[in-house]
C-alpha positions, 0 to 999 in steps of 0.5 A, spaced: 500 500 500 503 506 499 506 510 504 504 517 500 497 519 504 496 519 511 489 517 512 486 519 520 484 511 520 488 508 514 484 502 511 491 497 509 485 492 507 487 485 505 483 480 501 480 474 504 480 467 500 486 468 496 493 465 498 499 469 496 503 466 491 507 466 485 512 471 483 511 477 479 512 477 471 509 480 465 510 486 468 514 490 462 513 497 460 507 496 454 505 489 455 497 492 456 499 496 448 493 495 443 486 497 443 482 495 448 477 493 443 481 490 439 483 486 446 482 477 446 486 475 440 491 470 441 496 476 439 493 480 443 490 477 448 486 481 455 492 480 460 488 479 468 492 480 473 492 476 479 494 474 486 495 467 486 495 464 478 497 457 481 489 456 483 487 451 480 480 455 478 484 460 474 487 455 469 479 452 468 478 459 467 483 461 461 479 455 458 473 457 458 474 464 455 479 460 449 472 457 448 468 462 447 474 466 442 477 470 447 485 470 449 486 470 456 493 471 459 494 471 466 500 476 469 501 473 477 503 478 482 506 476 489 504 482 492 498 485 493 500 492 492 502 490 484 497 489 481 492 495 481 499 500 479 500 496 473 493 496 472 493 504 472 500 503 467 496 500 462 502 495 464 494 490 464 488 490 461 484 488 467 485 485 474 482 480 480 484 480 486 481 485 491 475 487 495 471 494 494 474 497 500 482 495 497 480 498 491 476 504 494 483 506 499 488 504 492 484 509 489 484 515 494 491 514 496 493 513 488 489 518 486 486 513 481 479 512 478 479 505 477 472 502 476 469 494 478 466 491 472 463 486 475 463 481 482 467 473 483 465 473 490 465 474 497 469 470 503 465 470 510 470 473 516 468 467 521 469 466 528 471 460 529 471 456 536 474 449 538 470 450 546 464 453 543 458 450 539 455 458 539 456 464 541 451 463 547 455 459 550 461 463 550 462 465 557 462 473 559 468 475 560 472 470 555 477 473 550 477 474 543 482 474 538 482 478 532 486 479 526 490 486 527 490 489 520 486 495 520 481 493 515 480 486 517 480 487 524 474 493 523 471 487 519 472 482 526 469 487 530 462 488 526 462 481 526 463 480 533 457 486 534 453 482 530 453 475 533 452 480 540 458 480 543 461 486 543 458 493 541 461 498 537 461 506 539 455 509 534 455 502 532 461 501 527 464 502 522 469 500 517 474 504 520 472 501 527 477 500 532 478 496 538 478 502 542 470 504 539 468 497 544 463 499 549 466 495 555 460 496 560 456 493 553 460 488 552 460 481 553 467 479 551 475 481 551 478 482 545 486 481 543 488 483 536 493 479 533 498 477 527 492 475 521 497 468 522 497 468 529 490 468 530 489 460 528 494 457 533 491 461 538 484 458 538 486 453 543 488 458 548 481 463 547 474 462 546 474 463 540 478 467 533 476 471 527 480 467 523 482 470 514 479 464 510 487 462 507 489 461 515 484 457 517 484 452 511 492 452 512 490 450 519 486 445 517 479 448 520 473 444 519 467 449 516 464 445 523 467 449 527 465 456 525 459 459 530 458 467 526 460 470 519 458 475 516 452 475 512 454 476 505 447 479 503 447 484 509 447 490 505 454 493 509 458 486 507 457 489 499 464 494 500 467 487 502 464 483 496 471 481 490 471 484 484 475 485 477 476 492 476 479 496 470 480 503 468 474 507 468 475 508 460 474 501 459 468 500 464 464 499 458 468 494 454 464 488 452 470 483 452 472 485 459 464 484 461 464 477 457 470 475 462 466 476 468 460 472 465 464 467 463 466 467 470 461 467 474 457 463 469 462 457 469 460 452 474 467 448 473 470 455 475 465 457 480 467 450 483 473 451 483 474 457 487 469 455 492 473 448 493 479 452 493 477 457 499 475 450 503 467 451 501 467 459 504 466 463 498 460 464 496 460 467 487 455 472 487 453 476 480 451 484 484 449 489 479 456 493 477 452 500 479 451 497 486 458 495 485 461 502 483 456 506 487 460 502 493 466 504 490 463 511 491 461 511 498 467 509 501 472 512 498 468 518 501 468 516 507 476 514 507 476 522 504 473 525 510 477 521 515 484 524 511 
């Protein structure tokens, strides 16, 4: 994430569902050159870029679009902080990595107007407990671990509220903190933690919110879940994973083909749904509804600057 803007509560989002992997390629001056309409040939191919190429969905994917004339060429990034730098470039065509939140506090800081053209999915953040078979059962008093990284540890304090463990001064937000928790209204203690280390936590607390690529690696069965956040519940929308592309090209066909072919190819949707250990849930949200989110939280970010 850059460095240049300082905001009051800086979101350094990260993206729930997508383990980082691979190295960078592809990235050369000009490797986006060509007419965006003329984009999906085998000599000019649409270049997506992506955390995580090695998923085995993404392969799936490539192929479909084959099937349906366009030629996709997947650029892997091992960071998250690439991809949408080399999106605004022209370095690639469109990327896929990020939720709205990631894209809203890229575009602020940046100063960049990059759009989302369409949803893949959303990663439900889930309190996992090894103790408890529900959040009633939690005892007053018990200790929560959540991740520390500001966005999804906003995230895990909505979650918690939801579930009535904790509440929120104003009832919260995505900028949320701990130290927003109304202790005399509060059900639980909260103790952040590295995202890696809130799994090998678990035995120790009543329960933790753990990212969907730690607890899959921790071999944490979807059984011992007790609370998510409800990916229908309007305030999860800016949370929702999308591909993005620079606002010119917001109405390109091709790019949308691609999200269709996406969402509408069952063999790919299994595949990223097999991949997130069952969690992730594909949705096909309106692009307005996208983009509107879009528009909001970055007004949000821009007044807590």
């Amino acid at each position: 994430m850059p460095n240049a803007l300082k905001l009051t509560r800086k979101i350094a989002a990260a993206v729930s569902g997508i383990a980082v992997v691979g190295l960078l390629a592809g990235c050369g001056a000009g490797s986006g050159a060509g007419s965006a309409e003329d984009k999906g040939t085998e000599s000019n191919p649409v270049k997506i870029g992506v955390v995580g190429a090695s998923d085995p969905y993404w392969e799936t994917y490539v192929d479909a679009a084959a099937d349906e004339g366009i030629t996709v060429e997947l650029v892997d990034f091992a960071e998250y902080t690439q991809p949408n730098p080399a999106l605004s470039a022209g370095e690639i065509d469109i990327n896929q990595f990020q939720h709205i939140v990631y894209l809203a506090q890229y575009n602020e800081e940046a100063g960049e107007d990059l759009q989302p053209i369409g949803s893949t999915a959303i990663y439900p953040l889930p309190l996992y407990s090894t103790q408890y078979d529900s959040v009633e059962d939690i005892p007053d008093g018990a200790e929560i671990a959540i991740p520390n990284d500001e966005s999804n540890q906003a995230r895990a304090l909505l979650v918690l509220q939801s579930a009535g463990l904790i509440e929120l001064e104003g009832g919260g937000s995505i900028f949320s903190t701990p130290d927003e928790i109304v202790a005399a209204d509060s059900r639980v203690t909260v103790t952040p933690l590295a995202a890696d280390l809130t799994a090998t936590s678990l035995p120790d607390v009543a329960g933790a919110i753990i990212n969907n690529d730690f607890a899959t690696k921790a071999g944490l069965s979807p059984d011992d879940v007790i609370a998510e956040d409800d990916p229908n519940d309007p305030n999860a929308l800016p949370y929702v994973n999308i591909f993005a592309a620079r606002s010119d090209d917001v109405d390109n066909e091709t790019y949308a083909q691609l999200v269709e072919i996406y969402q509408d190819t069952k063999s790919v949707t299994d595949g990223v749904v097999e991949n997130s250990g069952d969690t992730a849930v594909i949705l096909k949200t309106p692009v307005e509804d996208l983009q509107s989110s879009l528009e909001d939280v970055q007004a949000d970010i821009a007044e807590a600057s």
